[in-house]
C-alpha positions as CSV (number, residue, x, y, z in Angstrom):
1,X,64.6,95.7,97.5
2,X,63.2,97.8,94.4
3,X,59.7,96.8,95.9
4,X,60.3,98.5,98.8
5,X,62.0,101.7,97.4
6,X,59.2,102.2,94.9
7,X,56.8,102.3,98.0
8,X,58.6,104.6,99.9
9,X,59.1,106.7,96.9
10,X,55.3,106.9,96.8
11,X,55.3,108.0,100.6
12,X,57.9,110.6,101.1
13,X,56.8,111.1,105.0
14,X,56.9,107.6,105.6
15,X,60.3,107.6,104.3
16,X,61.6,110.1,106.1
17,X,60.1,108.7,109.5
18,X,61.6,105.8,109.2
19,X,64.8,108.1,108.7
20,X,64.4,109.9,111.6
21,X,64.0,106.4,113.3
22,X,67.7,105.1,111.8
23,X,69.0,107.9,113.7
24,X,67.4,107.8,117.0
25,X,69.0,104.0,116.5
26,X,71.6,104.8,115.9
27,X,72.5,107.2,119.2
28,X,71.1,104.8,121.3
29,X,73.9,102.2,120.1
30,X,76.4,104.7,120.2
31,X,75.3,105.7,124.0
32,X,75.0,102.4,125.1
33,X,78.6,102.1,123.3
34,X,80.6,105.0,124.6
35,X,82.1,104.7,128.0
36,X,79.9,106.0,130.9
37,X,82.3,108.7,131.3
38,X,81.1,110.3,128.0
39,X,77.4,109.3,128.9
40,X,74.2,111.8,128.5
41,X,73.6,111.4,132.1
42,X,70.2,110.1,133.7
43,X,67.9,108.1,131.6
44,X,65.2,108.4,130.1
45,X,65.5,111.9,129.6
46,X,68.1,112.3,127.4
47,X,66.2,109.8,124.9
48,X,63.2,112.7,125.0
49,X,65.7,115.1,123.9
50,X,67.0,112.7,120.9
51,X,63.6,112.3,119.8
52,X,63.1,116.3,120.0
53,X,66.4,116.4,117.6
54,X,65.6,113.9,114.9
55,X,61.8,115.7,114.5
56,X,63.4,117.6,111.9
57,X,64.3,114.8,109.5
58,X,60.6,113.9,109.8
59,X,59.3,117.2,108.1
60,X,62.5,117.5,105.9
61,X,60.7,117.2,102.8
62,X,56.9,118.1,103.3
63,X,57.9,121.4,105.2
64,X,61.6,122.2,104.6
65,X,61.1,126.3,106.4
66,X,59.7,124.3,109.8
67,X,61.7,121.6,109.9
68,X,64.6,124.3,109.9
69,X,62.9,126.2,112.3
70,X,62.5,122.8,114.6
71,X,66.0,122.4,114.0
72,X,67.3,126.1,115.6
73,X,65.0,125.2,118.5
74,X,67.1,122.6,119.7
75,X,70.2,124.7,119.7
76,X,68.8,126.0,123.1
77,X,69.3,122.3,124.6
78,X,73.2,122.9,125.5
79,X,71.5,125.6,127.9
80,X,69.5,123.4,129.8
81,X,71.0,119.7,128.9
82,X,74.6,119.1,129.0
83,X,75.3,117.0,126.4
84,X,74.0,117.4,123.3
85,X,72.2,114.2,121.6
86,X,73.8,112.5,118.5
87,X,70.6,113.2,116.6
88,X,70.9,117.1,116.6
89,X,74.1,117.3,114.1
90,X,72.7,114.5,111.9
91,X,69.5,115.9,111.1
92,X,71.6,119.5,110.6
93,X,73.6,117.3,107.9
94,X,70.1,115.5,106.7
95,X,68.4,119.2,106.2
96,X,71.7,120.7,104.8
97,X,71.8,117.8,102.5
98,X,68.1,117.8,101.4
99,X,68.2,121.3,100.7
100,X,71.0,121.2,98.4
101,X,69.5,118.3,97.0
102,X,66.1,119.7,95.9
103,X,66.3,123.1,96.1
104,X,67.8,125.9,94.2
105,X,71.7,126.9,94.8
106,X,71.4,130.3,96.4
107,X,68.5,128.8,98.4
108,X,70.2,125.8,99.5
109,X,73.1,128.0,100.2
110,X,71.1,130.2,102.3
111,X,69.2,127.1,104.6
112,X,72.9,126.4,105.4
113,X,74.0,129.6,106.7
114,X,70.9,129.7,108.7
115,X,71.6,126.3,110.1
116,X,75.3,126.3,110.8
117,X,76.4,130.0,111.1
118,X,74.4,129.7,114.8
119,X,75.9,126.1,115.6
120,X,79.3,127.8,115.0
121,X,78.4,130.9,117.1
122,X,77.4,128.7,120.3
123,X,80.4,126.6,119.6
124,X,82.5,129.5,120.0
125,X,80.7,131.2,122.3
126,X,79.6,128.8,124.8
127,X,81.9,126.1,126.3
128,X,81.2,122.6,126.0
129,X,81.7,120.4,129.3
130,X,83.4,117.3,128.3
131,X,86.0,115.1,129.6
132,X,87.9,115.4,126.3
133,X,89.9,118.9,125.8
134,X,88.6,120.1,122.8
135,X,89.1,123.9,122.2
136,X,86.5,126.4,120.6
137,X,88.3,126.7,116.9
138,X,88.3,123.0,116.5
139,X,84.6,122.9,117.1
140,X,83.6,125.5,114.7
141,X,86.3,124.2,112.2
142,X,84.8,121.1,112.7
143,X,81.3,122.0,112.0
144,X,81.8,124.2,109.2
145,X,83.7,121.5,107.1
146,X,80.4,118.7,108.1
147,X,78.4,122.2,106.6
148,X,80.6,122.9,103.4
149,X,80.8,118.6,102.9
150,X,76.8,118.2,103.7
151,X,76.0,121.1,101.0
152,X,78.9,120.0,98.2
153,X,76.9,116.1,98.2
154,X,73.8,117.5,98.2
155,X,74.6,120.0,95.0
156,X,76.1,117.1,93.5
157,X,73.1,114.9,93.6
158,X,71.1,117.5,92.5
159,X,73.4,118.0,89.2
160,X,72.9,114.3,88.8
161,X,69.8,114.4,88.9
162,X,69.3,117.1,86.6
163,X,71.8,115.3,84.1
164,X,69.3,112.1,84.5
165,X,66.2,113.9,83.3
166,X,68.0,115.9,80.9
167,X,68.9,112.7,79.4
168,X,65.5,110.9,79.6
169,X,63.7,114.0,78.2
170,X,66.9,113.8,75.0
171,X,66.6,110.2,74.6
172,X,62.4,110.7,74.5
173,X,62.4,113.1,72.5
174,X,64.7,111.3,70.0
175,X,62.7,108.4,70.2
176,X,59.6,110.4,68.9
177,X,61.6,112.1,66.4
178,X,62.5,108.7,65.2
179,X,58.9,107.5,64.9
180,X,57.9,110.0,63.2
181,X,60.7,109.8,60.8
182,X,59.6,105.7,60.5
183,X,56.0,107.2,60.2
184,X,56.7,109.2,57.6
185,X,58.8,106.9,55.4
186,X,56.0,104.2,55.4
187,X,53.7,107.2,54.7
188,X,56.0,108.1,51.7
189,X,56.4,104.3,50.9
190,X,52.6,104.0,50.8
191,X,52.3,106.9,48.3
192,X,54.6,105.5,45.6
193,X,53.1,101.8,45.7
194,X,49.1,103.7,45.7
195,X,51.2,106.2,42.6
196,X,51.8,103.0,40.7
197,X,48.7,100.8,41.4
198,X,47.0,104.2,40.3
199,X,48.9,103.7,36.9
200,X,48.0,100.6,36.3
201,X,44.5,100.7,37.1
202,X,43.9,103.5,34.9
203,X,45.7,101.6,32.2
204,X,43.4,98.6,32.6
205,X,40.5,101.1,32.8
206,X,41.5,102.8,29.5
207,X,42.2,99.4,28.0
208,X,38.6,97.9,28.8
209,X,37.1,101.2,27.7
210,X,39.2,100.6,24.2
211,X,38.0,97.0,24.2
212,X,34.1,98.2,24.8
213,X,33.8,100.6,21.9
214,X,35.9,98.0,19.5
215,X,33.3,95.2,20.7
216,X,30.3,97.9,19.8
217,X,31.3,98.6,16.7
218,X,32.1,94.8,15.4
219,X,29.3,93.4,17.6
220,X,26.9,92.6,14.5
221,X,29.6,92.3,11.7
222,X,31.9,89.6,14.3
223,X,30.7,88.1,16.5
224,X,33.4,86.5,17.4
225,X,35.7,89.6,17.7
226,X,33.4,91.0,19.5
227,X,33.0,88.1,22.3
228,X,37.0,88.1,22.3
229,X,37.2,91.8,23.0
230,X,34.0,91.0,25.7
231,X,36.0,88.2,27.5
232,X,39.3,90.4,27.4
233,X,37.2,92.7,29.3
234,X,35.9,90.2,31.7
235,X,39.3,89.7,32.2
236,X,40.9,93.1,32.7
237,X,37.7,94.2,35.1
238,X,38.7,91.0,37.4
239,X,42.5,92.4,37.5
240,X,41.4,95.6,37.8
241,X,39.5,94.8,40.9
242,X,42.1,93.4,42.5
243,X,44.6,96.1,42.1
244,X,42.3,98.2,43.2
245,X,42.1,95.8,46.6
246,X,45.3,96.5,46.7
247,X,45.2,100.1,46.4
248,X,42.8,100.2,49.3
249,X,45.3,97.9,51.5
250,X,47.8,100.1,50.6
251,X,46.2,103.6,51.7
252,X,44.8,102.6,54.6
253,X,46.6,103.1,58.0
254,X,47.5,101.3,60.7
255,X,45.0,103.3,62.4
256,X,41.9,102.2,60.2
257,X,40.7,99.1,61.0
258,X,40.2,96.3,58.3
259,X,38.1,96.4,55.2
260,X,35.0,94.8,57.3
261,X,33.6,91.8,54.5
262,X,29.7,92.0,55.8
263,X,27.3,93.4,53.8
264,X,26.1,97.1,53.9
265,X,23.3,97.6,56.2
266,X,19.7,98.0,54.5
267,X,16.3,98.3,55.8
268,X,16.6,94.6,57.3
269,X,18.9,96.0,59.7
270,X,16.4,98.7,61.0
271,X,14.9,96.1,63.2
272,X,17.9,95.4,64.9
273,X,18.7,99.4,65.1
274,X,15.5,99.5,67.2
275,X,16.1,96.6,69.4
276,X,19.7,97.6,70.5
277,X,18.0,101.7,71.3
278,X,15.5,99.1,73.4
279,X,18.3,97.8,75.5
280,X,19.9,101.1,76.0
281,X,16.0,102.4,78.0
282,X,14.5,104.1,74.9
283,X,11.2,102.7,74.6
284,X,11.0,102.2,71.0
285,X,8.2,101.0,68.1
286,X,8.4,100.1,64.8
287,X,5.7,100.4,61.8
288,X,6.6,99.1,58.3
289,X,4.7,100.0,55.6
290,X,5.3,98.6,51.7
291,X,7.1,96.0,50.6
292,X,10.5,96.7,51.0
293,X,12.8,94.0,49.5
294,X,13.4,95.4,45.8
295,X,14.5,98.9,47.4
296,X,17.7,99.8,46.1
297,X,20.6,99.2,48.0
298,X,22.1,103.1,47.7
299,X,18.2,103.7,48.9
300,X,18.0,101.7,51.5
301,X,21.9,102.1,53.4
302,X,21.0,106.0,53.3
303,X,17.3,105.1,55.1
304,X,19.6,103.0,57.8
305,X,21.8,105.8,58.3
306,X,19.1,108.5,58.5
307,X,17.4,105.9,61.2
308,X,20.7,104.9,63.0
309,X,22.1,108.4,63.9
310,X,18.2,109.6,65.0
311,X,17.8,106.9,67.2
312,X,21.4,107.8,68.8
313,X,20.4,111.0,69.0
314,X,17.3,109.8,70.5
315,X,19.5,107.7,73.4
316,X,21.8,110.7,73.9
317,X,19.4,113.6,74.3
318,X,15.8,112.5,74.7
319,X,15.9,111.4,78.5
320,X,12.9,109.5,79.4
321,X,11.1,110.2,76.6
322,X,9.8,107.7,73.4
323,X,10.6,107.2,69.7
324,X,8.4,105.7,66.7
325,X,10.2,104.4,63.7
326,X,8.1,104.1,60.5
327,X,9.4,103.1,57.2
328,X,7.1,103.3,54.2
329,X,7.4,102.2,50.9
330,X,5.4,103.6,48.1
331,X,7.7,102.6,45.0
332,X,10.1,100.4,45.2
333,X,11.6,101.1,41.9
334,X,12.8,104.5,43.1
């Protein structure tokens, strides 16, 4: 059942089709129900005229003005038909309803005068032919209530409706507010633990720097002292490093992806930098001059980089055309 109200939620003509279908339906039960007395008369004609009635319904939503319009027309049936189909006052009570529904008040208010005010005219105006004695007051008082009834459930969905999203835009927006508070509070949380990590690391910084110039100073008259002091500091650099791990775990967001535990990138990985601009259509060559395995690393991740974002650029902007990569290395102590 939601199934199928989801889809037709999604297809509003389809919808109202099969809408104007339940209440062909439905006069063609009640005809074939009602004594023949009461009848429409000669079939298949007055089936035509249903159909022409329940158009309306069809159009109700995509083009409200001509389904009203559609809906006037058939007022003219009483002239030439005498009996009026079923389907012509439910689809004035569908468009009366739909219009209250989705539309503005003074607009829906407005549709209904348009619709009824006529209905009620003809009523008392033109006489209805029917075995049943039914006087011209009862008739309009009749339809004026179905207008005033059709317009008060349609308004009334429509402040429901209103209420609804009022609500779900409230309760979203409180939801956000309350992330960000959450946010916030971890951000605040994070701040204090990095505060006193910061602390302590520059204590054990301050302390190893202590324990360096005492170890200087005694390194020739103790040696001992002085290898104490040196293995204290051995010591306090190891705890040092992992506070400041923990700094780093501590800082980074949820956004930031891991700390990532390869290697940096050096001139080794410029081969593979070229092969992967290879796959992507760049033709691509490679000259390497030197011997470049005792390059510093600082040196080499900053000749990776430079090589990394040209060859991107390359892939990006250069179209069809090619790219030379040569790396040479003159001194490698540099």
């Amino acid at each position: 059942m939601t199934g199928a109200r989801a889809f037709l939620r999604g297809r509003p003509l389809l919808a109202d089709a099969l809408l104007a279908g339940a209440l062909l339906l439905f006069d063609v039960v009640f005809t074939l129900l009602s004594p023949r007395e009461f009848g429409p008369g000669r079939l298949p004609t007055p089936w035509l005229w249903s159909v022409l009635c329940a158009a309306p319904v069809v159009l109700r939503r995509r083009a409200p003005v001509v389904a009203v319009g559609v809906a006037l027309a058939t007022l003219a049936l009483p002239v030439w038909f005498d009996a009026v189909p079923n389907t012509q006052g439910l689809a004035f009570v569908v468009l009366t309803y739909t219009l209250a529904a989705r539309g503005s008040a003074w607009r829906a208010a407005l549709a209904a005068v348009v619709l009824w005010v006529p209905v009620m005219t003809l009523n008392a105006v033109v006489p209805l032919t029917s075995p049943l004695d039914v006087s011209s007051a009862y008739l309009v008082l009749n339809n004026l209530l179905t207008a005033l009834v059709s317009y008060a459930v349609g308004r009334a969905v429509h402040a429901r409706r209103t209420t609804l999203s009022a609500l779900r835009e409230r309760a979203r927006a409180a939801e956000e507010n309350q992330r960000t508070l959450a946010e916030q509070a971890v951000a605040q949380e994070r701040r204090r633990i990095a505060r006193e990590l910061h602390d302590m690391v520059a204590h054990q910084v301050s302390v190893m720097g202590v324990l360096a110039t005492g170890a200087r100073r005694v390194l020739r008259r103790d040696p001992d002292a002085a290898d104490e002091a040196i293995a204290t500091i051995e010591q306090s650099s190891r705890t040092t490093l992992r506070e400041m791990r923990r700094l780093l775990d501590v800082l980074r967001s949820d956004a930031e992806p891991a700390a990532d535990l390869a290697p940096q990138p050096g001139l080794a990985g410029i081969e593979e930098l070229v092969e992967q601009a290879r796959q992507a259509g760049l033709p691509v060559t490679l000259a390497v001059a030197g011997d470049a395995t005792p390059v510093p690393e600082g040196v080499a991740l900053a000749v990776y980089r430079i090589v990394q974002e040209a060859l991107a650029n390359a892939v990006r902007h250069a179209g069809s055309a090619t790219a030379r990569v040569r790396v040479a290395v003159d001194d490698p102590a540099c």
